[in-house]
N, C-alpha and C positions, 0 to 999 in steps of 0.2 A: 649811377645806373642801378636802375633795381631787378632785383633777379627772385624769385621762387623756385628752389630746386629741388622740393616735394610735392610734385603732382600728381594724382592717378586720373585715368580716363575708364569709359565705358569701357571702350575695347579690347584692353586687357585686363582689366579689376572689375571682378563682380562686385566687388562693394561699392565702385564709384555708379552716377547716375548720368554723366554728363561727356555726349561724345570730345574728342578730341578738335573737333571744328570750334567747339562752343568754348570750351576752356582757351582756345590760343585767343578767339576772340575778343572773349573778357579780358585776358591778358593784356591784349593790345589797349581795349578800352579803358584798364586802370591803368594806365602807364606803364605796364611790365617793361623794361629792357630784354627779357629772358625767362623761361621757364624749362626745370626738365622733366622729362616724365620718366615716373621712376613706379610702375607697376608692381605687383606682388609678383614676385621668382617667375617674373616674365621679359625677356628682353624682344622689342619688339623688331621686328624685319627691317632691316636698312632699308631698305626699299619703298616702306611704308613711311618711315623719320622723313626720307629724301622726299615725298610727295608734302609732306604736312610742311614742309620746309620750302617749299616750291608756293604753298599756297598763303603761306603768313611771311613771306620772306624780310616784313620788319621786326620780327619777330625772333630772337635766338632760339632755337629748341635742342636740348641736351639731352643726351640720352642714356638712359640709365635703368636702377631697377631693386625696388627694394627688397632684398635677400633676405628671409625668415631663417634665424636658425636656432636652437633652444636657447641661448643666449640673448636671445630680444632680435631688433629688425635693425637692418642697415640700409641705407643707400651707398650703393656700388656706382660706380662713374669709370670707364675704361677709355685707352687713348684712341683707342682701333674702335670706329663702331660695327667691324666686322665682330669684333671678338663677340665672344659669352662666355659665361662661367658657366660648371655644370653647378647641379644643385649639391654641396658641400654639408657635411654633416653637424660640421660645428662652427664655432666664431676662431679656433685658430688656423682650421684648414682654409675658411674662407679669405680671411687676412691673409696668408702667405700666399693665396693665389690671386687675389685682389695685386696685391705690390709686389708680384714674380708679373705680371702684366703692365705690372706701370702705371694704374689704380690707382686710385682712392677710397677710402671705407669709413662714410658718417654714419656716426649711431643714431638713430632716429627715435623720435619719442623717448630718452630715456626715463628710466623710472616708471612707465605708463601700466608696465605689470608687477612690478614687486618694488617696495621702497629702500631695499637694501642697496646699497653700493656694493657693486659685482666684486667678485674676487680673478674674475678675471683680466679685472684691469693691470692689476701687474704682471701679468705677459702678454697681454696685447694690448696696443694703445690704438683707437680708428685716429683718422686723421682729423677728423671734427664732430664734434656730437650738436644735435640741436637744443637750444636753450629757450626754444619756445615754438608751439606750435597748436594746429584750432585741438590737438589731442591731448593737450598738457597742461592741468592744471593749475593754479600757481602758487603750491605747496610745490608739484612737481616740479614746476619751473624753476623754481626757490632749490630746490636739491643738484638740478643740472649747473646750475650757474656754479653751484660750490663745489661742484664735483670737475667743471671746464678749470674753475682759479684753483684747488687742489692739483688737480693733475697735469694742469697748463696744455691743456687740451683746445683748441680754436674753437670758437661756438658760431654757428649762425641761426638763423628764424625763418623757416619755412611752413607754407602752410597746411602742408598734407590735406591739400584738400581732395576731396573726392565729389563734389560738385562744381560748375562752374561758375557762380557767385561767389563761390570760397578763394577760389585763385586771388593769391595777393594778400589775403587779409594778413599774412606773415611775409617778410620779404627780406632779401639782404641787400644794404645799400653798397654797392661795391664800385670803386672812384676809375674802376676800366673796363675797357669795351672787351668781353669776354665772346670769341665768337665761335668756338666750338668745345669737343670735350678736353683737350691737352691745352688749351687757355684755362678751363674750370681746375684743371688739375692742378695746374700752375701755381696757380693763384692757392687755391688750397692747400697746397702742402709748401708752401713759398714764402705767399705774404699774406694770410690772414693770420 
């Protein structure tokens, strides 16, 4: 089954260009299994997830949200889609309140701003970094792969996309039916 668990929409990313109706569609159209939407320090309304969910119902939709903090971007994924984070000032306040929730926390694009391997890896480890994506080079890519078999970190390939033709072009082939976010989490901190 295949899943993309870095997408942003218009709605809540000024940088994307493509509403939310049009990315699920594509989705469905390239064979998605699943996609989440993981906005900039935006988590979007249950209520609005439950309608988009109502109208693509072949469709998984996750819900989530990529957290900026001086330390580079993460996507967050919680088990409650009531919950949210407030906005945290760093990468270890975020982490301890990511997994004090029952969370998950992948590093997104790493390497995309600085080509140093962080020092902060030795006191916080996310639960999966991405090892490729339409925002990572493949010098960059080339660093994250070595930096997943260094630190034995789980890697997947999402595609940050921020239009609707982009959805999919990164994806993870994953061999179970994942149908909401405590299946994602599962599976993430479990068996990938």
């Amino acid at each position: 089954m295949k899943y993309d668990l870095h997408v942003h929409t218009s709605r809540y990313s000024s940088c994307a260009v493509s509403p939310p109706e049009a990315v699920c569609r594509t989705a469905i159209k390239k064979g998605l299994t699943g996609i989440a939407l993981t906005e900039h320090d935006v988590w979007w309304p249950t209520s609005e997830y439950e309608e988009l969910r109502r109208l693509f119902p072949e469709l998984t939709i996750f819900s989530g949200a990529e957290c900026a903090v001086p330390e580079g971007h993460f996507l967050v994924f919680l088990p409650d889609p009531d919950c949210r984070l407030p906005r945290l000032p760093d990468l270890p306040g975020l982490a301890t309140e990511v997994h004090r929730q029952g969370g998950i926390l992948i590093w997104a694009h790493p390497f995309r701003y600085d080509r140093i391997p962080p020092r902060w890896l030795v006191r916080v480890r996310p639960d999966a970094l991405e090892l490729a994506s339409l925002n990572m080079s493949s010098a960059v890519q080339a660093m994250a792969r070595k930096t997943a078999a260094r630190w034995r970190i789980p890697a997947l390939r999402n595609s940050d996309a921020h239009r609707a033709e982009d959805v999919g072009k990164y994806y993870n082939e994953i061999p179970a039916a994942l149908k909401n976010n405590g299946d994602l989490i599962e599976y993430v901190k479990y068996l990938l």
